[in-house]
N, C-alpha and C positions, 0 to 999 in steps of 0.2 A: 504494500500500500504506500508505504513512503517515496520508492521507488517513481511509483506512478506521479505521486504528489511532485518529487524533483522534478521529472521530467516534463509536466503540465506548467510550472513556474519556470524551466528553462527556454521554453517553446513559448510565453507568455511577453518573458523579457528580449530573447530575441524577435519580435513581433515588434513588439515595441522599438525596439531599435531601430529597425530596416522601416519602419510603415515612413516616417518621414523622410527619411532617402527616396525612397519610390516617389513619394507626392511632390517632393521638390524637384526630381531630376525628370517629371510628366509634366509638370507644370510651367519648369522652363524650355521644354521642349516643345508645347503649345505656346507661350510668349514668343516665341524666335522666328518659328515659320507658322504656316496658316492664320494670319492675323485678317484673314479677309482683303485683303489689299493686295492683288496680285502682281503690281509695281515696286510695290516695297518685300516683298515675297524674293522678289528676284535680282532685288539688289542685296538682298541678305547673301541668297547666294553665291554671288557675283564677288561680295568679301571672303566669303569663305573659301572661295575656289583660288582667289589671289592668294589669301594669308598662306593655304595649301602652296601653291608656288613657291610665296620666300620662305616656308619651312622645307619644303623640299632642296635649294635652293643651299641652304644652312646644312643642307644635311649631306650635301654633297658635298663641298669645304669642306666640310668635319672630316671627310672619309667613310660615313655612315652608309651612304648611297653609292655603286659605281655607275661610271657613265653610262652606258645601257639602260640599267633600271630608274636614271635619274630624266634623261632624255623623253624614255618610254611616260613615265608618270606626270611631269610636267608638260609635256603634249596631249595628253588626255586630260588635266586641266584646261588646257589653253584652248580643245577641243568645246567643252562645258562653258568657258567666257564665251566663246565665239555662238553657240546655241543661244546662250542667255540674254546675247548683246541685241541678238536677231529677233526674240520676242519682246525685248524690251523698245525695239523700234518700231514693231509692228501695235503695240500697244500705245507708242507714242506717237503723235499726230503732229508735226512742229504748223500745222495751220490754225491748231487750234486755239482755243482762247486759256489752254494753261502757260500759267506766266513762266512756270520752271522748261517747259520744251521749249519756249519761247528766248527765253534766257541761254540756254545751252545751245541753242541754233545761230546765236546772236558771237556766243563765245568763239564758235567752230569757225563762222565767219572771220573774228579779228586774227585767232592762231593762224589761218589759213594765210592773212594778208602779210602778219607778222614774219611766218615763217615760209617765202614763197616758195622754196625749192623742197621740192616732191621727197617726202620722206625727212626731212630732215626735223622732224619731231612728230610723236606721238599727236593723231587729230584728238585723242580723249583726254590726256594729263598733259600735253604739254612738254614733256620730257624729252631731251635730245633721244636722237635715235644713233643707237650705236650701230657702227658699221656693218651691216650683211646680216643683223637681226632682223626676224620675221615677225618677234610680237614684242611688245612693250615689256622692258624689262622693272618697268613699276607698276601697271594694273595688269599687264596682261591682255592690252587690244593688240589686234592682228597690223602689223602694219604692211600696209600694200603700198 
């Protein structure tokens, strides 16, 4: 009988311990994505696929990663930005009356004047474009 007793108070307190882990790591898993906003939905992951990059990135420096599996993995990133850059443009309208497409279309025009020769910066951040790179080596847009 005691036996039973310990083991219903062990199975009690571990309950108790894990119940708020669970609620907390469900709850900020609903906060982060499906917020009903399918713009902001996709820019979440749009960070999270970049942040991916400069860990990967870090992890190749280190000697963590070799070149094969490092190449492999940050191009199947860079594959996910280019997916997500393409619904976030079809989602965005730059004719319409939101003042943020408005604003962004208004930016792409100045970089453009600013920097006239073809390639020589990132059209999304701005960022010099290093030599014979294909995608921006600070967000991760494709550079053609």
């Amino acid at each position: 009988m005691s036996e039973l007793l310990a083991l219903l108070i062990i199975i009690l307190v571990v309950a108790y311990v894990v119940w708020p882990l669970y609620r907390l790591r469900s709850h900020r898993a609903l906060s982060l994505v499906g917020s009903g906003n399918k713009t902001q939905d996709l820019h979440y992951q749009k960070r999270i696929a970049t942040e991916i990059i400069e860990d990967l990135h870090f992890d190749h420096q280190t000697g963590k990663l070799g070149d094969a599996d490092h190449q492999d993995l940050v191009h199947k990133q860079q594959r996910l930005i280019e997916r997500l850059d393409e619904q976030l443009q079809k989602s965005r309208r730059p004719d319409s009356d939101d003042p943020v497409a408005r604003l962004e279309a208004e930016i792409a025009r100045q970089k453009a004047k600013r920097f006239p020769a073809h390639g020589a910066a990132c059209p999304r951040c701005g960022k010099p474009k290093p030599n014979g790179a294909k995608f921006c080596p600070e967000c991760g847009a494709p550079l053609t």
